[in-house]
SENUMAR-665790 format. One record per residue (C-alpha): residue in one letter; chain; x, y, z. Coordinates in steps of 0.02 Angstrom, whole numbers, plus 50000, padded with zeros to 5 digits. Each point is the difference from the previous one (the first is absolute). Example, Ala and Ser with C-alpha at 12.3 -4.5 7.8 and 13.67 -1.06 7.14 Angstrom:
A,A,50615,49775,50390
S,A,50069,50172,49967
***
This chain:
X,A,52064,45417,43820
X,A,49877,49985,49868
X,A,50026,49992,49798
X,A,49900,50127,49906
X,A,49853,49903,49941
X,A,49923,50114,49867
X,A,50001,50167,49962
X,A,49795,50070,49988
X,A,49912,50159,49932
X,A,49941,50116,50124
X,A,49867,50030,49875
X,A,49963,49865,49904
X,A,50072,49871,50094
X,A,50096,49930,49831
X,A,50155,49885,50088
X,A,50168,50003,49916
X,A,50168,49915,50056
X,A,50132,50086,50101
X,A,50123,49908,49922
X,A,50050,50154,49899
X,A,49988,50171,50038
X,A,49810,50075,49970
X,A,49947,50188,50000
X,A,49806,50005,49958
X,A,49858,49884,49980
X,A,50021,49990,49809
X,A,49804,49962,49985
X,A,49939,50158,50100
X,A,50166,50087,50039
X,A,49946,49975,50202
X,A,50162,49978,50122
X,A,50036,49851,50059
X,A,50000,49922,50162
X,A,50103,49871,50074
X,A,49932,49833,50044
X,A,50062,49869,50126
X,A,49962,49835,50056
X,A,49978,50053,50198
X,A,49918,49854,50070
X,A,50170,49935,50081
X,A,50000,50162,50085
X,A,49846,49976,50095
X,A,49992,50044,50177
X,A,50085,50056,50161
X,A,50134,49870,49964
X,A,50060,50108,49852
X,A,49968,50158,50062
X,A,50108,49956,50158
X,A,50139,49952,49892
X,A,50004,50175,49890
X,A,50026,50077,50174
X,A,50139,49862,50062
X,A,50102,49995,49819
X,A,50003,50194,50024
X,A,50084,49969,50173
X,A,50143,49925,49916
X,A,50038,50105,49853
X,A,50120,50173,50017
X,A,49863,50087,49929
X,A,49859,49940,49930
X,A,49916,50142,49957
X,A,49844,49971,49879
X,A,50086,49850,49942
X,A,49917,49907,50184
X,A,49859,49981,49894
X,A,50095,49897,49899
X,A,49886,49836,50000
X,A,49866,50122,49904
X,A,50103,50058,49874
X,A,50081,49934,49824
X,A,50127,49867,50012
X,A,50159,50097,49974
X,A,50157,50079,50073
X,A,49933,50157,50081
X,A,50111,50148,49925
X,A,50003,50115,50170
X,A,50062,50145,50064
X,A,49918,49970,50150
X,A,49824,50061,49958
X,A,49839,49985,50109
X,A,49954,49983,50179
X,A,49985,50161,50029
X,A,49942,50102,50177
X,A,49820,49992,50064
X,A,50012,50167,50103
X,A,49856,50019,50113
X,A,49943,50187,50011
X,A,50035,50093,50147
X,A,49856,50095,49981
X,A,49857,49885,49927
X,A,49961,49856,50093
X,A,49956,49878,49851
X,A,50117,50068,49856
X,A,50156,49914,49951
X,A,50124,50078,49852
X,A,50060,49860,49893
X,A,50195,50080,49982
X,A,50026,49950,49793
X,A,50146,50131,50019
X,A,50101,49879,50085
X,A,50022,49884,49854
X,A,50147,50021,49872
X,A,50007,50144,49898
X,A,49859,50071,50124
X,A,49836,49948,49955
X,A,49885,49875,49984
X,A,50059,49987,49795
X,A,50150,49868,50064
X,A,49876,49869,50017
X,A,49927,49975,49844
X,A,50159,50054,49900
X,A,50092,49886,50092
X,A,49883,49856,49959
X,A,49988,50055,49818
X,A,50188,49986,49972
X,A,50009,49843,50087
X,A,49907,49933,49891
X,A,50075,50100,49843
X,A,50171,49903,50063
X,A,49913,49843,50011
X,A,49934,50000,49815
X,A,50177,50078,49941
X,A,49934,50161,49945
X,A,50130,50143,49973
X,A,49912,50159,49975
X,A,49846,50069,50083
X,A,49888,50170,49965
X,A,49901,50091,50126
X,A,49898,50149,50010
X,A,50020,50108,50183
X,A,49908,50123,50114
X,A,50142,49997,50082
X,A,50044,49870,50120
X,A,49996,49838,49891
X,A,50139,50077,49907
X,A,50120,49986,50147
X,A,49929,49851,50046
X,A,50018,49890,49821
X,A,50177,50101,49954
X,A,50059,49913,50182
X,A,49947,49817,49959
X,A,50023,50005,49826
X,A,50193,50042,50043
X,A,50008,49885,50148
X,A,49949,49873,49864
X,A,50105,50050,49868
X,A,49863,50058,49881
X,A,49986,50167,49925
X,A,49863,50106,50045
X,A,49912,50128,49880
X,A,49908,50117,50089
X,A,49874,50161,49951
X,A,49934,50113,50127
X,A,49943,50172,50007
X,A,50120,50153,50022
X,A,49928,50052,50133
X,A,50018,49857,50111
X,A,50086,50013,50176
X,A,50155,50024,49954
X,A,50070,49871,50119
X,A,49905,49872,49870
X,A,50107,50059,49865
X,A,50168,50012,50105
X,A,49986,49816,50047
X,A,49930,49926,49824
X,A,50166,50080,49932
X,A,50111,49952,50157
X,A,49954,49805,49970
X,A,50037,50005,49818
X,A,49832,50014,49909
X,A,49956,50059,49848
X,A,49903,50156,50037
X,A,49882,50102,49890
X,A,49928,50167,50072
X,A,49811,50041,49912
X,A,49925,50155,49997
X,A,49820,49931,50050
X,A,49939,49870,50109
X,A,50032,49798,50032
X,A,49847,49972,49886
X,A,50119,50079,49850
X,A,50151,49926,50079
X,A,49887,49820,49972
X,A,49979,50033,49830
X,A,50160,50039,49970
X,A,50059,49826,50079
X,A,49850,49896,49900
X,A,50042,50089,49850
X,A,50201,49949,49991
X,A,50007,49843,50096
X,A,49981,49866,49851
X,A,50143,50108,49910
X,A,50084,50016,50172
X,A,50003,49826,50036
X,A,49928,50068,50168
X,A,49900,49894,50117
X,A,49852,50107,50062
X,A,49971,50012,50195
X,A,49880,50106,50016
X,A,49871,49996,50129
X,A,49900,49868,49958
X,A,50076,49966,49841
X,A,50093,49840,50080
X,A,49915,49886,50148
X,A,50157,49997,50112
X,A,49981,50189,50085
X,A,49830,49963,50043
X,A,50085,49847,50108
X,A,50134,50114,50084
X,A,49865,50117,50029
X,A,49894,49858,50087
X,A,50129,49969,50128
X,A,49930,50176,50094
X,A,49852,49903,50014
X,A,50062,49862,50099
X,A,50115,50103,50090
X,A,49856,50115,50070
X,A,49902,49849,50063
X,A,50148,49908,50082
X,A,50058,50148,50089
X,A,49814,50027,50066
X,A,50010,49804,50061
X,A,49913,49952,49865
X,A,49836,50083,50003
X,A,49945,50134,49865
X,A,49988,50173,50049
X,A,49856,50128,49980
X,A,50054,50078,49845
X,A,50143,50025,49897
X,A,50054,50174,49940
X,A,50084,49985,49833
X,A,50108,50163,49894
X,A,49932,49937,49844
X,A,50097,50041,49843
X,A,49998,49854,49876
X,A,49929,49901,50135
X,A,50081,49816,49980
X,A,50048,49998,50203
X,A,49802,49992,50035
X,A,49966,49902,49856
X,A,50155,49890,50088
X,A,49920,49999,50168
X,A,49848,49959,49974
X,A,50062,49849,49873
X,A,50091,49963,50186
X,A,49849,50004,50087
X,A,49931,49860,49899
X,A,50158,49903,50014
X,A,49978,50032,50177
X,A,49831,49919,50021
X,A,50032,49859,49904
X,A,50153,49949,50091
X,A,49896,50017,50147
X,A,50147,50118,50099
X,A,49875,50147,50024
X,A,49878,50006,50129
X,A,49835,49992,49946
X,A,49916,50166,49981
X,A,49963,50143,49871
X,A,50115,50070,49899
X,A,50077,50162,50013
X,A,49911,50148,49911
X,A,50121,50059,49879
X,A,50018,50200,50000
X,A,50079,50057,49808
X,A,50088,50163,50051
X,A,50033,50126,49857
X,A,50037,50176,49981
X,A,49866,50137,49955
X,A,50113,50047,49867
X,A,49997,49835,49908
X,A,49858,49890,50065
X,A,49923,49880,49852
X,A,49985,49842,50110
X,A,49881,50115,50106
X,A,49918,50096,49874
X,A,49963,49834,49925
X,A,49946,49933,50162
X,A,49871,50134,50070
X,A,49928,50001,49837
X,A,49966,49803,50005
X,A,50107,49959,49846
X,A,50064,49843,49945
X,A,50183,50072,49948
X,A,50057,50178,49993
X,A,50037,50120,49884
X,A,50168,50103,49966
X,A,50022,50153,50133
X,A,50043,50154,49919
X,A,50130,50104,50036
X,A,50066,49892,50147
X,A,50090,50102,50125
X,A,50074,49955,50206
X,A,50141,50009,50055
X,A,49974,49816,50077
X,A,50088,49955,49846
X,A,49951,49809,50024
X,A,49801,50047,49980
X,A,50050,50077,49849
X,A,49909,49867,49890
X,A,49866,50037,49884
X,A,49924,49864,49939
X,A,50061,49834,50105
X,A,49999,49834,49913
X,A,49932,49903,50148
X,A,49861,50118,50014
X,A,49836,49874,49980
X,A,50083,49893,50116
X,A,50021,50108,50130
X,A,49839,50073,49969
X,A,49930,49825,50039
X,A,50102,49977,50152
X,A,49951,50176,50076
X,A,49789,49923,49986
X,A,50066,49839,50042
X,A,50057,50054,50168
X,A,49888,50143,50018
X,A,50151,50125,49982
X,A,50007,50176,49926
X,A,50107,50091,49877
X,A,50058,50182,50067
X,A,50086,50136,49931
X,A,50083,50117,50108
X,A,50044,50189,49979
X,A,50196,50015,50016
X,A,50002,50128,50097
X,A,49899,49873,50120
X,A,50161,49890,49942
X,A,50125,50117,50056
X,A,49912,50027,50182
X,A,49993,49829,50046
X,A,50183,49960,49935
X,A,50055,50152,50117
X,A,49908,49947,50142
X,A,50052,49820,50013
X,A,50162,50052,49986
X,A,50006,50118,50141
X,A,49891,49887,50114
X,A,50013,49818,49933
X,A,50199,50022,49968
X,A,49962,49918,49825
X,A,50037,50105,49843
X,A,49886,49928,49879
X,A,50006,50023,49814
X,A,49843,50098,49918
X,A,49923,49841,49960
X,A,50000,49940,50174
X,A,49936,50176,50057
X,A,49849,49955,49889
X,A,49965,49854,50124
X,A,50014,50087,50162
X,A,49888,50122,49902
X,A,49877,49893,49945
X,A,50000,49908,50157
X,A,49965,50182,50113
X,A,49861,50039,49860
X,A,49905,49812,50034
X,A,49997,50040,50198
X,A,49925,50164,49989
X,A,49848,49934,49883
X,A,49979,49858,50134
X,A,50057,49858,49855
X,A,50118,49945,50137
X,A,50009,49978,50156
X,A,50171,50063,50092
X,A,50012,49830,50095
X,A,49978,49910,49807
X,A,50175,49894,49967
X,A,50055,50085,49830
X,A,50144,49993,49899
X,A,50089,50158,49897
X,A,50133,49971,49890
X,A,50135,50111,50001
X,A,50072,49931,49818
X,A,50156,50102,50004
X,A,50119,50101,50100
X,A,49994,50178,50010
X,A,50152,50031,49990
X,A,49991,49963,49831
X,A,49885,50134,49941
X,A,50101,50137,50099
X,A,50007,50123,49835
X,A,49814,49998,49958
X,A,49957,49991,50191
X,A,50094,50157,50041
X,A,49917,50095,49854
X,A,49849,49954,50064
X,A,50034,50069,50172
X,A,50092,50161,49909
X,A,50154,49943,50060
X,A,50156,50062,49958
X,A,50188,49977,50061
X,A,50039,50160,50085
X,A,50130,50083,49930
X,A,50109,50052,50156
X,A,50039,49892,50150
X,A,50059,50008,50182
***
C-alpha cells in the first residue's frame, strides 16, 4: 500500500502535506487531489495480486483496491463491488448497480473513505450539506466511527433520507431551500461548530472513494475501457473520481491500452447547469434558477467541481444532457417492468440519456457502455409514487 505523497491543487497545482487534515487549496481555493508514489505498483504483477488478496478476504468490497488507496485501517461496512448487470435488452449496455452498496447508493464510498480518514486524524465532529443520499451515507460512518455527524438537507428530500440520518443518530437540520443553502448554512457555523466540513470537494478523500467505481468498471470488463460512461451528475465528484482512476489506471499500466471512455454528465431538465454551461461552451457554470426534479440527487445548482468536469466532458469528447423528468419517470418504469431493476430517478436519467444517444446515431447499440444506477429505488418510493400519481388504495381484498 502506498503513503500519501502530497496532496495537489486541481487548479493550481499548489502541493500541501496530508499530514493534517486539508479542505481547499488555500492559494486558489481548488480541491485537492490525492497523490501517491505508484511506481511499485507497476504492472500485471500488481494488478494480479489486487484480484488474489480479494480472494482471501470475507469481503473485500472497494477496499480490494486497497494497494491504491491511503495507508490506513479501512472503516467498512462492506461498501463497493457492486453488480455489472448486462441488459437483457441492449446488447452493449451494462447498469453499474450503486444501490447495492450500504445505505443504498453509490454515497457509501466516498463517505466511507472520508470518515476513515476523519478517524485516522482523530477528528470528532463533521458537517455536511445533502441532496439526499450523502446524508444517510456520512450519519452511517460517522456512527460506525464514533463521530458525530451534523447534517443539513432540504425538507423535501426522500423521506427515507431523513428516516435513516435520524435512525443512525445524526444531528439533522431540515431547510426550507436547497443543498446550495443547506452549504451555506454548514460553511457559515462550522469554525463556531468545531465542525469538520465534508462537503463534496471540500476534502480530497471522497474523491478517492469515488475513484474506486473507476477501477471497478474496468476490472469487471477484464480490464479494458468501455465505450462510454453514463454518469447522474449532481455534484459530480464520482466522475471527477473516475476519471482521476483512469489516470491511475494508465500509469500503473493495469488497463489495456486504448481510448478512454466518453464520459456522458446526466442531469435533469429541471436543474441542468453543468449542461447549460456545456452547450454554451463555458468554462464553469452559472447558478440554475428555480431548480426543480424529483431526481432529488440532480437537484444541484451550481456544482463545485463544475470546470473540472467541464474539462473532462472535452477531454473525452463527452456531452452534458439534461433530461425532461417525465422522460425520467418513463425509463425508471420501464426498466423496472422489463429489466427487473427498480432504479432510483437518477439512474432513470441514464437509461434515459443512454435511449436519447441511440436514436441520434451518437452510439451504436453494439457500443460497450456503462450507466450508473447510483442508488436504489427503493429509496425514493414517496417521491417516485407521486410522480406516477400513486396512491395507497384505501380498501383492500
Amino acid at each position: 500500500m502506498p503513503a500519501i505523497k502530497l496532496l495537489e491543487c486541481s487548479r493550481c497545482k499548489e502541493t500541501v502535506s496530508a499530514e493534517t487534515p486539508q479542505t481547499l487549496c488555500p492559494k486558489c481555493k481548488g480541491a485537492f487531489y490525492v497523490r501517491y508514489d505508484l511506481t511499485p505498483l507497476r504492472g500485471a504483477g500488481a494488478r494480479d495480486a489486487v484480484v488474489q488478496g480479494a480472494a482471501t478476504s470475507p469481503w473485500p468490497g472497494m477496499w480490494r483496491y486497497r494497494s491504491v488507496l491511503p495507508t490506513v485501517e479501512p472503516l467498512t461496512l462492506g461498501e463497493g463491488w457492486t453488480p455489472m448487470l448486462r441488459s437483457r435488452r441492449h446488447p452493449g449496455v451494462f447498469l453499474k448497480e450503486e444501490g447495492a452498496n450500504p445505505t443504498g447508493s453509490f454515497k457509501a464510498r466516498g463517505l466511507a473513505l472520508a470518515v476513515t480518514m476523519a478517524r485516522h486524524y482523530g477528528l470528532h465532529k463533521l458537517a455536511v450539506p445533502s441532496a439526499g443520499n450523502a446524508a444517510g451515507a456520512l450519519a452511517a460512518y460517522a456512527a460506525a466511527a464514533g463521530i458525530e455527524a451534523h447534517i443539513f438537507m432540504p425538507r423535501d428530500v426522500p423521506f427515507a433520507n431523513y428516516v435513516e440520518a435520524v435512525a443512525y443518530g445524526a444531528h439533522v437540520t431540515l431547510v426550507n431551500g436547497l443543498i446550495s443553502d443547506c452549504g451555506r448554512m454548514v460553511a457559515e457555523r462550522k469554525d463556531a461548530e468545531g465542525w469538520f466540513d465534508v462537503s463534496t470537494l471540500k476534502e480530497p478523500f471522497r474523491v478517492e472513494g469515488k475513484k474506486t467505481m473507476g477501477y471497478e468498471l474496468v476490472e469487471q470488463l477484464g480490464w479494458e475501457y468501455p465505450e462510454a460512461v453514463f454518469y447522474p451528475t449532481g455534484g459530480g465528484v464520482g466522475l471527477i473520481g473516475m476519471w482521476k482512476a483512469f489516470g491511475e489506471l494508465e500509469e500503473l499500466g493495469w488497463v489495456r491500452p486504448g481510448k478512454r471512455p466518453r464520459m456522458i454528465a446526466v442531469q435533469s431538465a429541471g436543474c441542468a447547469p453543468m449542461a447549460r454551461a456545456f452547450d454554451s461552451g463555458a468554462e464553469a457554470t452559472e447558478t440554475w434558477e428555480n431548480a426543480s426534479t424529483f431526481a432529488s440527487g440532480l437537484r444541484v445548482p451550481k456544482p463545485y467541481g463544475d470546470s473540472i468536469m467541464l474539462e473532462i466532458l472535452r477531454e473525452s469528447g463527452g456531452v452534458a444532457l439534461a433530461i425532461p423528468d417525465e422522460q425520467i419517470l418513463d425509463s425508471l418504469k420501464d426498466w423496472a417492468s422489463n429489466e427487473g431493476v427498480f432504479l432510483s430517478p437518477e439512474g432513470a436519467a441514464a437509461t434515459a440519456a443512454y435511449d436519447q444517444l441511440i436514436a441520434a446515431g451518437s452510439l451504436k447499440p453494439t457500443d460497450r457502455v456503462v450507466l450508473f444506477n447510483t442508488g436504489s429505488g427503493l429509496k425514493y418510493t414517496d417521491v417516485t409514487a407521486a410522480a406516477m400519481h400513486l396512491e395507497r388504495p384505501a380498501q383492500a381484498v
